[in-house]
N, C-alpha and C positions, 0 to 999 in steps of 0.2 A: 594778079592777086593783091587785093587791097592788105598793107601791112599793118598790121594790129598796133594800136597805139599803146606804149610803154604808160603805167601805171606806178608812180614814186607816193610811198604812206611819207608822214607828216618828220617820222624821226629822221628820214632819208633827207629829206629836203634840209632840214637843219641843220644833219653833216654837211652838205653841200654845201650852205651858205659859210660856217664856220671855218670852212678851207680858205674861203674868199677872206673871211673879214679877219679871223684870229693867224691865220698863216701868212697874210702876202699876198694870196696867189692870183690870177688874173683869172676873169670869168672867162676869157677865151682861154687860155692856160687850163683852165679846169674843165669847160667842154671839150677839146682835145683830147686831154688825158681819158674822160670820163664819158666821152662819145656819150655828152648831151647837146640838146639845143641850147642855146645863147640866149633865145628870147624866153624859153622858159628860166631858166637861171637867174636873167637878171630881173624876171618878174618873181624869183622867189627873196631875192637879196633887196626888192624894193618893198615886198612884204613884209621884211624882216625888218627892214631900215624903219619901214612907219610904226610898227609896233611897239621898236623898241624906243625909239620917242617919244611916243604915246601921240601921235598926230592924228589930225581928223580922219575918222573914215572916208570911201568916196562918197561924193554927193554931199558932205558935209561941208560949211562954210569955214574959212579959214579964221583964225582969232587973230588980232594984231600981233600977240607973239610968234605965234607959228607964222603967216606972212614974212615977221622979218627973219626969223631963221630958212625960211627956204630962198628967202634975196641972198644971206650971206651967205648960203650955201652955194647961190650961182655966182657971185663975187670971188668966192674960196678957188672954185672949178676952172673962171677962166683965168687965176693969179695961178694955178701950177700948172696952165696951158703955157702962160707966157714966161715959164719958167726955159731958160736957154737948158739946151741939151748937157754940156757942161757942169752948170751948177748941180743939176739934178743926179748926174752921176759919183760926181764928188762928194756930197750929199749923204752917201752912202758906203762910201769905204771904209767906213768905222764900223761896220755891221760884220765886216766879214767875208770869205770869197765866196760861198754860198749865196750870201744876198744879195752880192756883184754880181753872179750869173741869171740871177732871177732880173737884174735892172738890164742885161744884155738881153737877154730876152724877150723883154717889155720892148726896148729901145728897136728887135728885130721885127717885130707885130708894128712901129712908126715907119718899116721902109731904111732903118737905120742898117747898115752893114757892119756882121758880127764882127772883122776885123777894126773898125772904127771903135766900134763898141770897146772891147777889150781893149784898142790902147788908148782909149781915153780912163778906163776902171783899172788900168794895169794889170790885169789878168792875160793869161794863153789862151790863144785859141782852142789849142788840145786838151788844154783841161775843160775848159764850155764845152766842150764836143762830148770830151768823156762823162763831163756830167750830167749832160741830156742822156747817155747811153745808160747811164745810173738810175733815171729818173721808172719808177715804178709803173708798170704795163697799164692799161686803160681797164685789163680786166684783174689784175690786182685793188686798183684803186675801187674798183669796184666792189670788190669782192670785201675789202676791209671797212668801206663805208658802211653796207648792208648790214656785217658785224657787228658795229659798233654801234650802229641802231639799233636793232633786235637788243643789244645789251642793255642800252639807256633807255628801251623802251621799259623793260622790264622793271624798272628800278634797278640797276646795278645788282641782278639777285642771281641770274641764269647764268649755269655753268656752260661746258661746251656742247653737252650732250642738246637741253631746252633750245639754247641758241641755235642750233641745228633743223632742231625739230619747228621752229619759230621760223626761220627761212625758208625751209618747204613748204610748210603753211601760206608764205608770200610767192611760192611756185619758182624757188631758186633751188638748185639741185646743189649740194653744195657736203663734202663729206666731214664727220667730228673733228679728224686729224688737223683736216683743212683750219677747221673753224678754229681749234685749240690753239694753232699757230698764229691766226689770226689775230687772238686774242692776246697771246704771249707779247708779240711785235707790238700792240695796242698798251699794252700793260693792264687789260680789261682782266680783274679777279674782284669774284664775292667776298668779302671778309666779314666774321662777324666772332663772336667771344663770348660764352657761356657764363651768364647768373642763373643763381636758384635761390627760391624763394618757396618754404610750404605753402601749399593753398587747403590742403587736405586735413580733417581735423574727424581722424576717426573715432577717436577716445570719446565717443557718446555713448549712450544708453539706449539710442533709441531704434526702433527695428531694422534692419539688411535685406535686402530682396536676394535670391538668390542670380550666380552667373549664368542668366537663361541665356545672352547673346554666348557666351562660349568662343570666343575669336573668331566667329565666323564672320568677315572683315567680306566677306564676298557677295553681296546680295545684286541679285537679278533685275530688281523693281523696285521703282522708287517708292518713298512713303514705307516701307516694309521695315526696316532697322537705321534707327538716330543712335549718334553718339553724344555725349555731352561730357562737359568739363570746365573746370576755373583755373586762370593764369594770370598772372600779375604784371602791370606794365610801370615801372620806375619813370616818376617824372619829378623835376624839381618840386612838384605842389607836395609831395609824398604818392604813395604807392595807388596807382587806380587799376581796377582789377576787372575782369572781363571774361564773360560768360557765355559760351560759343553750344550752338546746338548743329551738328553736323550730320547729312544722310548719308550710309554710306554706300550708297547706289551708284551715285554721281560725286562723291566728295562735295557737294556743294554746302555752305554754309547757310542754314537754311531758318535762324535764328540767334539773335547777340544783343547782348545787354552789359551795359559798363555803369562803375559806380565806385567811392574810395573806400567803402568798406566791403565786407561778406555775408551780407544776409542771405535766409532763405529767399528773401524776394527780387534778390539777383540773379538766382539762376529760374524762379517761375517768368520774369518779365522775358528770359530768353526764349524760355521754353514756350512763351504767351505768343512769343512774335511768329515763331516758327508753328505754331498750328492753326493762325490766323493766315499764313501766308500757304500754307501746303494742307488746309486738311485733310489730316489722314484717315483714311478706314477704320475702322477697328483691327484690334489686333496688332497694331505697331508696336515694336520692341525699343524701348528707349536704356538705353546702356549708361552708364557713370560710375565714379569712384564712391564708397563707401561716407562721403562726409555730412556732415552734420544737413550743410542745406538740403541736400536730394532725399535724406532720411527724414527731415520735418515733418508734420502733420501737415502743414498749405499746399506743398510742394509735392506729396504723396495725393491729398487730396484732386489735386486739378489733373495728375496723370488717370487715379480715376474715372474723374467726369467724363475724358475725353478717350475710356475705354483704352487706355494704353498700359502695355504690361511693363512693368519694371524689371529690369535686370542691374545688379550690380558688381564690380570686379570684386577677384577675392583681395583678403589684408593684405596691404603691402608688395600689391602684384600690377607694377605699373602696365604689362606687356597687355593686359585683360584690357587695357584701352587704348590700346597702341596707336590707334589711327588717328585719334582726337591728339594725343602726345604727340603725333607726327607734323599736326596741322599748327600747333603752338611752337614747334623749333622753326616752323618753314617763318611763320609770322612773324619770329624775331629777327632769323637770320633776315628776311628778304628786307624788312622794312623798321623794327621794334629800335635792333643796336647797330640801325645806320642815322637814330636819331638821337635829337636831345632834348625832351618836352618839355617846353618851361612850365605848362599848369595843364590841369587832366582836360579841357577841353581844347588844348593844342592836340593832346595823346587822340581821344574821342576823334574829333575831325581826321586824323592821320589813319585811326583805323578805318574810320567808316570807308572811306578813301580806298583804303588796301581790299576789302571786302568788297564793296562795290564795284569799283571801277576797277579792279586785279584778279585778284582773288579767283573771284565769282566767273566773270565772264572771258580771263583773257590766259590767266597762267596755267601754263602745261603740265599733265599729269602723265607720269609715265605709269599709272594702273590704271589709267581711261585709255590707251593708245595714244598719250602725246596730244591729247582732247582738253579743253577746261571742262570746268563742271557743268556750265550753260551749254557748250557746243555740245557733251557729250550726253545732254537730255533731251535736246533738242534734235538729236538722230530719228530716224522713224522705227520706229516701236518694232516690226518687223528684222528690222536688224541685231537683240539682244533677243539670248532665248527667253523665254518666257518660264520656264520649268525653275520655280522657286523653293526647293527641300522648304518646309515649315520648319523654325526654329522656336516656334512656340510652346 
């Protein structure tokens, strides 16, 4: 039976490389533990090494700079070859008995004898011995690498449950307990810290549609019921604010417009994008909060044109639009206040970012089944019933 070739994503490999360069550890040291190959490894630690130099790609010629850094690079290589076994040992007893054990064990991968070893580093035998016994199982190491990718892939935003749900997704069987521990040991936690800021300015004059969505947060089909809303993003330039149009079929964010003040024509530019990109039927139910822009004349107008019936929450009833308020805590938490915008087009670029390349096609929703919002429209239609109550 031909054996299925092991499949490593992009975050995995950079744990891997980061044990080698930020830890110490030896690429054989690390295949070992992590029952990989060696030629794959040190083809990813040579990936790593040219990028972060910025060296030429292959087939690219080399520039007299890079030339002489890769000379002294082979000057550097055979000077700690010719280094005597000795110097190189002593070298390192200021580090510690820990990184004595790791230079024994280097020195055992030369043919060197662990007794030699230890009484030139002045270490015990039994302690080297107990501390290979100490050293973490190959499917431990495994198992926390995986972790700590699915974490950083996410942006530092996924708790233990998504991390969970993100691993089976990569075909690892792997339980929350597990992973919570995982994380615990890694020191892997979301953090983030509540600002508020009104966005809503009902005190107008000007007409209310009634609450024809009604919480009904559940629809069958897409294109059938949008939510909308405005949220404020703090950046040193002052305050830029951002106007989100959401389906909620798929959660997916399906229209967004940013700008530093609150016109009507920030939330039509959102609403413009989202029915250029999805048009819908007639008869879509488009949901929002009572304020001045969604009650406009323009913004009234274009729902209109485009046959869409309005509904709006009652006074001072955040719950009336809870899924859109659900989608502006996740956007803070996961990405808003783990930053610090120096001007509203750093903010701009960060969200489109989050909604594109996050958002949209990768982060998990536990009312999709643990689905994004692209995987979980892109199911075949057959599998969602079709039997949609009219809420109109």
């Amino acid at each position: 039976m031909t054996r299925r070739r092991r499949q490593f994503d992009a975050s995995f490999k950079l744990e891997v490389v980061r044990m080698i360069r930020d830890q110490g550890l030896s690429v054989g040291e690390v295949c070992r533990s992590m029952e990989l190959g060696e030629t794959a490894v040190r083809r990813w630690v040579a990936q790593y090494d040219a990028e972060s130099s910025g060296g030429a790609g292959v087939g690219k010629p080399l520039t007299a700079e890079q030339q002489r850094i890769r000379q002294l690079e082979v000057e550097n290589r055979q000077l700690r070859e010719d280094v005597s076994l000795l110097k190189k040992a002593f070298g390192l007893l200021c580090a510690g008995t820990e990184v004595s054990y790791r230079v024994v064990a280097r020195l055992q991968e030369k043919a060197v004898s662990v007794s030699h070893a230890c009484r030139l580093l002045q270490v015990s035998r039994s302690g080297y011995y107990a501390h290979r016994r100490a050293t973490p199982s190959p499917k431990h190491l495994q198992e926390r690498t995986h972790v700590r990718a699915a974490f950083a892939a996410s942006g530092a935003s996924y708790g233990s449950r998504r991390v969970m749900h993100a691993l089976r997704g990569q075909g690892l069987r792997m339980g929350r307990y597990r992973v919570r521990t995982l994380m615990r040991e890694a020191g892997l936690r979301a953090s983030w810290k509540r600002k508020f800021v009104s966005t809503t300015d009902s005190k107008h004059t000007l007409p209310v549609a009634e609450n024809v969505l009604d919480r009904q947060f559940e629809v069958t089909q897409p294109n059938r019921a949008w939510v909308s809303d405005i949220t404020y993003i703090r950046t040193a330039q002052g305050w830029l604010y951002l106007a989100v149009v959401l389906d909620l079929y798929s959660r997916k964010v399906v229209g967004w417009s940013m700008a530093p003040t609150m016109p009507a024509g920030l939330v039509i530019s959102a609403l413009s994008m989202a029915l250029q990109q999805r048009r819908p039927p007639p008869g879509l139910v488009l949901h929002s909060d009572r304020g001045s822009q969604y009650a406009s004349v323009e913004y009234q107008a274009l729902l209109k044109q485009h046959h869409v019936v309005c509904s709006m929450s009652r006074k001072g009833n955040c719950w009336d639009n809870a899924v859109m308020e659900r989608f502006f805590l996740n956007l803070k938490m996961e990405r808003v206040w783990q930053r610090r915008y120096a001007n509203h087009d750093e903010a701009r670029s960060d969200i489109n970012q989050y909604i594109v390349g996050f958002y949209n096609p990768v982060r998990l929703h536990s009312t999709l089944g643990y689905l994004s919002p692209a995987a979980y429209e892109a199911k075949p239609t057959e599998e969602q019933p079709i039997c949609l109550s009219e809420i109109t």
